[in-house]
One Martini backbone bead per residue (centre of mass of N, CA, C, O) as a GRO file, in nm:
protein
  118
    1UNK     BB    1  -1.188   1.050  -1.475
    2UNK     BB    2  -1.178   0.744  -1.494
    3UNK     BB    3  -0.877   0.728  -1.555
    4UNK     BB    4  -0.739   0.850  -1.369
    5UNK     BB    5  -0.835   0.698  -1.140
    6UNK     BB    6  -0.689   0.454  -1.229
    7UNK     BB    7  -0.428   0.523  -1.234
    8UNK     BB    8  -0.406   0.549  -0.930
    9UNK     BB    9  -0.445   0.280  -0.835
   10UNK     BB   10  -0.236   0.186  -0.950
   11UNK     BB   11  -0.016   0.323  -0.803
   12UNK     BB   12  -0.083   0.223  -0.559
   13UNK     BB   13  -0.065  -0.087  -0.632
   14UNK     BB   14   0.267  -0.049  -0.672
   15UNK     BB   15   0.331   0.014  -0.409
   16UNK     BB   16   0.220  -0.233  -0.300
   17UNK     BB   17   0.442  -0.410  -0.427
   18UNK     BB   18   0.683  -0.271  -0.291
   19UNK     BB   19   0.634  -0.313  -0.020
   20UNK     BB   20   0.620  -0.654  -0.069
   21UNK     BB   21   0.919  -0.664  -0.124
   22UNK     BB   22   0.990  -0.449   0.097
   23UNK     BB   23   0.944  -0.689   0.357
   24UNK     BB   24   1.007  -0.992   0.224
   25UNK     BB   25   1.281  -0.947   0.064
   26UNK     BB   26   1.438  -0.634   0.172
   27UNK     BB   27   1.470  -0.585   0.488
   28UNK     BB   28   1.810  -0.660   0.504
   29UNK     BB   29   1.900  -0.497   0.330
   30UNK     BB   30   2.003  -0.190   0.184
   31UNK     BB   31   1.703  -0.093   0.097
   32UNK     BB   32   1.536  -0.161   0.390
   33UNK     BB   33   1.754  -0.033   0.566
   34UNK     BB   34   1.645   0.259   0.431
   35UNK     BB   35   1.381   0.282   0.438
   36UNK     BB   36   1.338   0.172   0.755
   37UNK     BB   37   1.580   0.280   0.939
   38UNK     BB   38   1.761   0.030   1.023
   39UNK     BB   39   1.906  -0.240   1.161
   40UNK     BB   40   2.008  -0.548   1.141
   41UNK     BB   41   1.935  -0.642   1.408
   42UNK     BB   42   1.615  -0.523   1.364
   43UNK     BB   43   1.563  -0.689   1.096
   44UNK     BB   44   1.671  -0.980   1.225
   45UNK     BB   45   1.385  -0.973   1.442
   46UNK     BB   46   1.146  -0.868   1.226
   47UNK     BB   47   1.097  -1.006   0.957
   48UNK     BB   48   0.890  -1.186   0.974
   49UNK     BB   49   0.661  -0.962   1.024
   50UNK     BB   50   0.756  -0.803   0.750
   51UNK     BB   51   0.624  -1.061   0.596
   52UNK     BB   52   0.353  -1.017   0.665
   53UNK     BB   53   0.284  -0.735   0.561
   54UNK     BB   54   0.373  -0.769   0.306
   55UNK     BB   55   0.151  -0.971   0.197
   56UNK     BB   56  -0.090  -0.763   0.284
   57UNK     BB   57  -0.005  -0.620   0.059
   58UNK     BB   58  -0.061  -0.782  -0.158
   59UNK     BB   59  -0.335  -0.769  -0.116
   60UNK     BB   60  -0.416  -0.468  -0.153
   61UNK     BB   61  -0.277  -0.502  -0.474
   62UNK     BB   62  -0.514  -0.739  -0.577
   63UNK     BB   63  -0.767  -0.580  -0.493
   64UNK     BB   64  -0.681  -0.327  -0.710
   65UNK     BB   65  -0.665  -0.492  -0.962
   66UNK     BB   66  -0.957  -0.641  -0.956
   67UNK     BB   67  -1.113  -0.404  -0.980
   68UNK     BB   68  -0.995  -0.311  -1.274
   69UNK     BB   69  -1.069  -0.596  -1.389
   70UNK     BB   70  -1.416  -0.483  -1.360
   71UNK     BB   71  -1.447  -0.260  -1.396
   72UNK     BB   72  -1.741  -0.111  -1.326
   73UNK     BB   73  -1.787  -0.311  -1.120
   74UNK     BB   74  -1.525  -0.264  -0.924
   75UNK     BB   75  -1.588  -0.028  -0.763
   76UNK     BB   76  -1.627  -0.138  -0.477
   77UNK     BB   77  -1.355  -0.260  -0.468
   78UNK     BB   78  -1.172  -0.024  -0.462
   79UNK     BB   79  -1.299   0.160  -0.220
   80UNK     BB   80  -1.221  -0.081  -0.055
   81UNK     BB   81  -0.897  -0.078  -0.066
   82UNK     BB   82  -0.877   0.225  -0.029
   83UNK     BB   83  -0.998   0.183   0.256
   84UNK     BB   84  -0.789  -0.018   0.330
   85UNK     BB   85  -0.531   0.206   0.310
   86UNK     BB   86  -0.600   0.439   0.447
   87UNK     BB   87  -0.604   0.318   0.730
   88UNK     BB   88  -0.335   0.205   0.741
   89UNK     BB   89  -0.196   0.460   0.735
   90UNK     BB   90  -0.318   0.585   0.979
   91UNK     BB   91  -0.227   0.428   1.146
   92UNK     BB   92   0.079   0.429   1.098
   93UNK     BB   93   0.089   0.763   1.134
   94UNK     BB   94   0.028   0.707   1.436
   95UNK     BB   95   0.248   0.450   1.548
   96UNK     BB   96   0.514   0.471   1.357
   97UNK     BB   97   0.473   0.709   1.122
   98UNK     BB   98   0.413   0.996   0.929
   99UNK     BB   99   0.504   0.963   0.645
  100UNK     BB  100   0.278   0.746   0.583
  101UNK     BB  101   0.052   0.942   0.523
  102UNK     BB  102   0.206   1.024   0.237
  103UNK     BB  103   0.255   0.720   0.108
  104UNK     BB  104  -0.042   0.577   0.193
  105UNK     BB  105  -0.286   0.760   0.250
  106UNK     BB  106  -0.315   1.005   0.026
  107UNK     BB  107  -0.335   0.841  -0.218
  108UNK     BB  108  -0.579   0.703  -0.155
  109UNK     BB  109  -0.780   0.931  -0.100
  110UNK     BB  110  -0.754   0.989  -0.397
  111UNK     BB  111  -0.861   0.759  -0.515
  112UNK     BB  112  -1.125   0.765  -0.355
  113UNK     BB  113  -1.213   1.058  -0.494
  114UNK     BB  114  -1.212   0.962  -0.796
  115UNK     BB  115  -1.393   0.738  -0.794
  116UNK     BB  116  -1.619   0.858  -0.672
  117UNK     BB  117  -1.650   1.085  -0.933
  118UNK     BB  118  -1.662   0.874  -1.171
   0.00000   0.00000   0.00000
């Protein structure tokens, strides 16, 4: 169960690696306008605030890096990470979209559940 829970934990971090490249780096391209459903004009009115979400997810898949490389030690690292991508989720699919609910919410939960399991 273990080794499935870091599976989860890691594709999380990717997602969240993935998030931080289209937020910081290609808010503005075709690959972020198409992401994120935006126009030119509001892509390059928000880019700023999208670069600095982006850094943030930066930081939650670094820490859920960390908590995989402390191995067992890990453990309440990982949940606190995945416990703050959950939220973020949540939040974001009360304010901003519901699909956001299955992209970040719903993986965090699993992986929460699987760590708290394993």
């Amino acid at each position: 169960m273990e080794i499935v829970a870091n599976i989860v934990v890691v594709l999380v971090a990717v997602l969240h690696l993935y998030f931080l490249v289209l937020e910081m780096f290609l808010w503005d391209k075709p690959a972020g306008l198409r992401a994120f459903g935006q126009s030119k004009e509001r892509a390059a009115a928000t880019k700023v605030l999208a670069a600095n979400q982006g850094l943030y997810n930066g930081f939650l898949a670094a820490g859920l890096v960390w908590g995989l490389w402390l191995g067992a030690e890990g453990t309440n690292i990982k949940l606190f990470f995945l416990g703050c991508v959950l939220v973020a989720g949540l939040f974001g699919a009360a304010t901003a979209s519901r699909k956001i609910l299955f992209i970040q919410a719903l993986p965090a939960a699993i992986g929460l559940a699987l760590v708290l399991m394993s």
